[in-house]
C-alpha positions as CSV (number, residue, x, y, z in Angstrom):
1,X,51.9,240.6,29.5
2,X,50.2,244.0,29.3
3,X,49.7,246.0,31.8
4,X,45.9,247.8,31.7
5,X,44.5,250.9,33.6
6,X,40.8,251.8,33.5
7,X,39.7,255.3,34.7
8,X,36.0,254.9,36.5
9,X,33.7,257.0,38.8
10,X,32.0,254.9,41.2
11,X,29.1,255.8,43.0
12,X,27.6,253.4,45.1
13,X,29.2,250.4,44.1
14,X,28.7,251.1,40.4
15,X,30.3,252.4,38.0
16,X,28.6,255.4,36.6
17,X,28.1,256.9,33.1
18,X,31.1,259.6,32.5
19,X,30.8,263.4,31.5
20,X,32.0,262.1,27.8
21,X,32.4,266.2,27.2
22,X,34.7,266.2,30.1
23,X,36.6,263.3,28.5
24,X,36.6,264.9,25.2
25,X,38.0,268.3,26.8
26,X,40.5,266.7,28.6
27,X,41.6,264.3,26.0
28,X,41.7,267.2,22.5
29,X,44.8,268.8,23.5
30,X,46.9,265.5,22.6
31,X,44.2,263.5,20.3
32,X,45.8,262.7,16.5
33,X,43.0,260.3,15.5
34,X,39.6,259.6,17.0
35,X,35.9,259.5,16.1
36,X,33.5,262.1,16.8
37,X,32.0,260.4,19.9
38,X,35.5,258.2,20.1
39,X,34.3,255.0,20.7
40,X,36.2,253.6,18.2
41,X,39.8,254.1,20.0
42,X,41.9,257.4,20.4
43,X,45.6,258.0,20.1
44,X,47.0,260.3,22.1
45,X,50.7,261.7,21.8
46,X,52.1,263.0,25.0
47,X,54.3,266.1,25.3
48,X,57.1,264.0,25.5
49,X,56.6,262.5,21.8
50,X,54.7,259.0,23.5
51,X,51.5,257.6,21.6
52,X,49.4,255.8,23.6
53,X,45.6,254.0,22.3
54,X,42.8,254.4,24.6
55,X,39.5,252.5,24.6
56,X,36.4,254.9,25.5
57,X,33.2,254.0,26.9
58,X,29.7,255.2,28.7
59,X,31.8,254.4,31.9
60,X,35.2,253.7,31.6
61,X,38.4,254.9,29.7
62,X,40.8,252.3,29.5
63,X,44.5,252.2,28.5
64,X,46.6,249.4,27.5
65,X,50.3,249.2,27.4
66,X,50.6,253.0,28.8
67,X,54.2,254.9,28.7
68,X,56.2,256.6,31.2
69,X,56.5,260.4,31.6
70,X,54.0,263.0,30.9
71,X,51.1,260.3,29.8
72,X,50.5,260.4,33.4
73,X,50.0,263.8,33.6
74,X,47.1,263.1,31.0
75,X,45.9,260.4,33.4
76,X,46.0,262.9,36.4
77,X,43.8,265.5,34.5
78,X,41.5,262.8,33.3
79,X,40.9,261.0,36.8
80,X,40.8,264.4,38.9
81,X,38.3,266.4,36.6
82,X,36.3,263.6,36.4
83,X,36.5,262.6,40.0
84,X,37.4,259.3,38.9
85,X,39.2,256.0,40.5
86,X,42.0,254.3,38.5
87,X,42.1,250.5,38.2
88,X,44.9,249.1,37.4
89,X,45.6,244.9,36.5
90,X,48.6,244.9,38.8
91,X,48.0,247.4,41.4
92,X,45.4,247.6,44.0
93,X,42.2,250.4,43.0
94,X,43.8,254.0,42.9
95,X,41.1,256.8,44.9
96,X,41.7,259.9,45.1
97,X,40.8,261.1,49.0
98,X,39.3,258.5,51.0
99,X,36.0,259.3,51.1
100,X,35.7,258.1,47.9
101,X,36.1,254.9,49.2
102,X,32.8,254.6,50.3
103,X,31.3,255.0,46.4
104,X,33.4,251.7,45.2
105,X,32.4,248.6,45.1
106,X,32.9,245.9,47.5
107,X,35.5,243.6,46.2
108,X,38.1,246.4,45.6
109,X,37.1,248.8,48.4
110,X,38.9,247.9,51.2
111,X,42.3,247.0,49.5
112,X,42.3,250.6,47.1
113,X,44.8,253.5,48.2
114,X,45.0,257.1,48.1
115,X,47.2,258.4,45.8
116,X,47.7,262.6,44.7
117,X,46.1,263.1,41.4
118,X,49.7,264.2,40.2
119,X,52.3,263.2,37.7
120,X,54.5,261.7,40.0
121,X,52.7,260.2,42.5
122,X,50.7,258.1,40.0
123,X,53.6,257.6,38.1
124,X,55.4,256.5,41.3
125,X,52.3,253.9,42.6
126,X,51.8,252.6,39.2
127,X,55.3,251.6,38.1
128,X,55.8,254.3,35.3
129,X,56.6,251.5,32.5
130,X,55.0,248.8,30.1
């Protein structure tokens, strides 16, 4: 079974459209193929040699079958720059400081957890393997 994480920024109870500049930014350093307004998938290589697919929308980057190591280092740029929540299909919502609680929506707000926008704290919360 896969394991999936989708990066969102809520705001009241919605997800809302993300700075796809921002994305784009964040993402370049470690793209090897993707569109110009990457909709159509990106790989990514890590630092530490991992390639990992990501599916990008108006709202929501998702990432299926995600590596150990510095891919979350990636993720912790991503979800802090954009001031983002991580959902995950095994783990309870991912916010960042708990007032951000406030912005998700009801069915995941009361059961999601801070967790450090960092490397090893995500890393740590989330499992680190596929």
């Amino acid at each position: 079974m896969s394991r999936m994480l989708f990066v969102l920024r809520y705001r009241n109870g919605e997800p809302e459209p993300l700075d796809m500049e921002l994305v784009r930014e964040v993402l370049a350093p470690y793209v090897v193929t993707a569109d110009e307004d990457l909709r159509h998938g990106v790989l990514i290589r890590t630092a530490d040699g991992h390639e990992v697919d990501l599916d990008v929308n108006d709202v929501c980057v998702a990432v299926n079958r995600f590596p150990p190591g510095r891919f979350f280092d990636v993720l912790a740029e991503l979800v802090d720059r954009l001031g983002a929540s991580v959902l995950s299909s095994d783990r309870p919502a991912i916010i960042r400081q708990e007032e951000d609680r406030a912005h998700l929506s009801e069915d995941i707000r009361e059961v999601a957890v801070v967790v450090a926008t960092t490397r090893p704290a995500l890393e740590d919360y989330l499992g680190g393997g596929s």
